[in-house]
C-alpha positions in Angstrom: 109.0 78.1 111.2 108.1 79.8 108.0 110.2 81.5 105.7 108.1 84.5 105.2 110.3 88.3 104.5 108.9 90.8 106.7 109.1 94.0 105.0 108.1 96.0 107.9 110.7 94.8 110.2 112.7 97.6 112.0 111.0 100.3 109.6 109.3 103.6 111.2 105.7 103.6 110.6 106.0 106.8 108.7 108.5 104.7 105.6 107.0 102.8 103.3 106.9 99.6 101.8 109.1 98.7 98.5 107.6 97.6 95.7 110.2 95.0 95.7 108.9 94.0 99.2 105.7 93.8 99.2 106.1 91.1 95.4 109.1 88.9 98.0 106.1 89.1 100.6 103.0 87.7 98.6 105.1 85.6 96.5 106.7 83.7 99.8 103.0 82.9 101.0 102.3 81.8 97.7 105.0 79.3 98.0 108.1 81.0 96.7 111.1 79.5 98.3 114.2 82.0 96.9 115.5 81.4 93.1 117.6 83.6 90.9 116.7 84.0 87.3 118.7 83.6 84.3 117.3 86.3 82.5 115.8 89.1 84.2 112.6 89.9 83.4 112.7 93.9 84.0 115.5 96.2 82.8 116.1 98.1 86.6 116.4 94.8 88.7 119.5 92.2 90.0 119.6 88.5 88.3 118.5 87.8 92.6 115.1 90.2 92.9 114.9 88.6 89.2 113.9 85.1 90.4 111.1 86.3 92.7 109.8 88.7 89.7 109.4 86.3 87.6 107.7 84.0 90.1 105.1 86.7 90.6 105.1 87.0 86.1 104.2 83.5 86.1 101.5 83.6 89.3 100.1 86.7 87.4 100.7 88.5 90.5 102.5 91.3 88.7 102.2 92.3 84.6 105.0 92.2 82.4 106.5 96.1 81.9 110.0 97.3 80.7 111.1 98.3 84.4 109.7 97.9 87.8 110.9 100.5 90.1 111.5 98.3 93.1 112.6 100.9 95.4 109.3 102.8 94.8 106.8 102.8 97.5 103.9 100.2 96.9 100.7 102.2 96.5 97.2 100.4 97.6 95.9 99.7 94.4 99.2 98.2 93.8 99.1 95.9 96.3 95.9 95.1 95.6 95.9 94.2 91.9 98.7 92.0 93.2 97.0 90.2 95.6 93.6 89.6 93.7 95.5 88.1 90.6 97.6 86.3 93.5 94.0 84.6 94.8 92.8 84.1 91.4 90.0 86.8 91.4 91.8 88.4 88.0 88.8 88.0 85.8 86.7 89.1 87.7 88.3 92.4 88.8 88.5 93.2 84.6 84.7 92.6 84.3 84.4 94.9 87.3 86.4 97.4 85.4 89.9 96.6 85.5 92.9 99.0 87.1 92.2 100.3 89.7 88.4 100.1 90.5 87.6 96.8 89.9 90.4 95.3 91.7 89.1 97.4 94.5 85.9 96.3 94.4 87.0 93.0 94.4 89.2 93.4 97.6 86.6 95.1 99.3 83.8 92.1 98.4 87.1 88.9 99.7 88.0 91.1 102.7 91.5 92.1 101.6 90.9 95.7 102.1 89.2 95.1 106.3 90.5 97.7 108.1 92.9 99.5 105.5 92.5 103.0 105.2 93.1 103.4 101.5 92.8 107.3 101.4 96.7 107.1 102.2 98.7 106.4 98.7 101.4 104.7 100.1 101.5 101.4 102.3 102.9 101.8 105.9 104.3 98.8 107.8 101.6 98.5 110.1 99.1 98.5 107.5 101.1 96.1 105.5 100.7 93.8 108.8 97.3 94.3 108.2 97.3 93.8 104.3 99.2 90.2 105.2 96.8 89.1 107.7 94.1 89.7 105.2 95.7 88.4 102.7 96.6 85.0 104.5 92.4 84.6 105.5 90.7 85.8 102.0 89.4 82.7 99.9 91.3 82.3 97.2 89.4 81.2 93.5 90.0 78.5 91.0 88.6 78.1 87.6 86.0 74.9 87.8 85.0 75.0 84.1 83.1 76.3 81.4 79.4 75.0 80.9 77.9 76.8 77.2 80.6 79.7 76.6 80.1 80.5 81.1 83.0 80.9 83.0 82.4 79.1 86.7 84.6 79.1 89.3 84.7 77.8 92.6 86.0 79.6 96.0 87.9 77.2 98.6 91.0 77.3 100.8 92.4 80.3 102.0 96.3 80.9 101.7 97.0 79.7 105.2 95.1 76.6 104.5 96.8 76.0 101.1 100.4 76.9 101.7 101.1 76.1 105.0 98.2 73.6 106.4 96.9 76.1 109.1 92.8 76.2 109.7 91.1 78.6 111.4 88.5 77.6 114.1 86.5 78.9 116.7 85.3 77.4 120.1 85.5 78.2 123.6 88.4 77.0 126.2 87.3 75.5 128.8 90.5 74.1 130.3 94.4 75.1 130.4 95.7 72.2 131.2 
């Protein structure tokens, strides 16, 4: 089994997801495994939500601020600057404009976004379901080099490939037995 926080457990559909939730979600997939920090990196969270924060810092998955208002409801773009710096499309999102449009339009090329309906502000717990799944089957990006002042980068594994040695395959079944 897999230690993965489910943020939507037990929740209505009409709450919303934490900010503080949704950063323990992606940085568990990403191979977080439940730390406290010595020093806190924000000035409004516990030494225990500090360990996981500073995880995400050091992933890039969140940006260093003053606070971070982890009872706040996680808004789309939120989630999805978070999770395009979490599969390493960072770069690219800033030349495609930065906050929030380019991370869109990155999340909309990998897939993240399939079947989100980002007119709401707020993520629900089904739609974070939905945000996860995506999340675990996007290809995530890796710097391959520079050739004459060119960025390159490669795509490979998805997260369920890297972090926890799943593949996903198609076929037909035949047989049950």
């Amino acid at each position: 089994a897999y230690d993965i926080p489910d943020p939507a457990s037990g929740k209505a559909d009409s709450a919303y997801i934490t900010r503080a939730e949704i950063v323990e979600t992606v940085a568990s997939l990403f191979g977080y495994k439940g730390t406290t920090a010595d020093s806190v990196p924000f000035t409004d969270v516990t030494k225990e939500l500090g360990g996981v924060l500073k995880y995400a810092l050091d992933l890039n998955i969140i940006s260093a601020a003053e606070s971070f208002r982890p009872s706040d409801a996680v808004t789309y773009n939120e989630a999805i600057k978070m999770c395009v710096s979490a599969l390493g499309y960072e770069y690219l999102a800033s030349v495609y404009g930065g906050w929030p449009m380019g991370y869109i339009r990155v999340a909309d090329s990998i897939g993240l976004s399939d079947g989100l309906d980002l007119s709401d502000v707020n993520i629900t717990p089904s739609a974070c379901y939905l945000f996860v799944e995506n999340l675990l089957t996007a290809e995530m990006l890796e710097l391959d080099g520079m050739v004459e002042e060119e960025i390159t980068y490669r795509r490979y594994t998805t997260v369920l490939e890297t972090y926890f040695d799943m593949y996903e395959v198609e076929g037909v079944v035949t047989a049950n037995e």
